[in-house]
N, C-alpha and C positions, 0 to 999 in steps of 0.2 A: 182931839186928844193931844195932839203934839207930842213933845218931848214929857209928856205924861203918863207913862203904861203902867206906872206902878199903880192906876189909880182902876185900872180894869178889874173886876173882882175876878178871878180865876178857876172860882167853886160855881160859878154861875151859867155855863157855856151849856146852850138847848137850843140844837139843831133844828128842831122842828116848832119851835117856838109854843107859849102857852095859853092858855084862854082862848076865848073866842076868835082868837085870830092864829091859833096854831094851823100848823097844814095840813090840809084834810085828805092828801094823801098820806101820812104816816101808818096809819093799820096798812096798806094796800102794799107798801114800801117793806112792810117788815113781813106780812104774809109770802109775798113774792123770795123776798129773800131765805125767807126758812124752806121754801120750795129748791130755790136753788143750790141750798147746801143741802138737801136731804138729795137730792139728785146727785150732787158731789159724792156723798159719802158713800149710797148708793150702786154708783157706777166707779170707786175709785179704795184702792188702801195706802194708806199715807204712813210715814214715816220719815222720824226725826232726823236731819242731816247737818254734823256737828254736836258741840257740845250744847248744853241746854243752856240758856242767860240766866243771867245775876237777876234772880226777884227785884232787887234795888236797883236796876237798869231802866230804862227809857224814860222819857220826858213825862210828866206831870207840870197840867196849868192848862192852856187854853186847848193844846191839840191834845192831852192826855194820849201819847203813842206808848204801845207797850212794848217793852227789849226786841231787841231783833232776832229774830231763826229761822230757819229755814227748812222745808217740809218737803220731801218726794211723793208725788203722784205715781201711781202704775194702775193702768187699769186693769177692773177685773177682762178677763172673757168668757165666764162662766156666763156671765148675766145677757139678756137679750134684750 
């Protein structure tokens, strides 16, 4: 690439890559992970700490990151 980056297309960025040669973990990746936020949400009540970000905030292009904030955990002790 070199001093080339303009030439990366930025709409294109797939983690887990396509066709026949994608990763055949990806279902097992994302099942796992809807486990682990259902357990989150589950065992946990969150709230906003701060003001909320500017929708037109964060990067877009290759790492596509969203605005920054910040979230408080507490957990429950009802739950067992």
């Amino acid at each position: 690439i070199g001093n080339n980056l303009s030439s990366i297309p930025t709409q294109c960025y797939s983690p887990f890559g396509l066709g026949p040669r994608a990763c055949v973990a990806e279902k097992y990746l994302f099942n796992l992970l809807a486990g682990i936020l259902g357990v989150l949400l589950y065992h946990n009540d969150f709230e906003k700490i701060g003001p909320i970000p500017d929708q037109n905030g964060g990067t877009f292009g290759l790492a596509n990151l969203p605005p920054k904030f910040s979230l408080k955990a507490t957990s429950f002790s009802t739950h067992s």
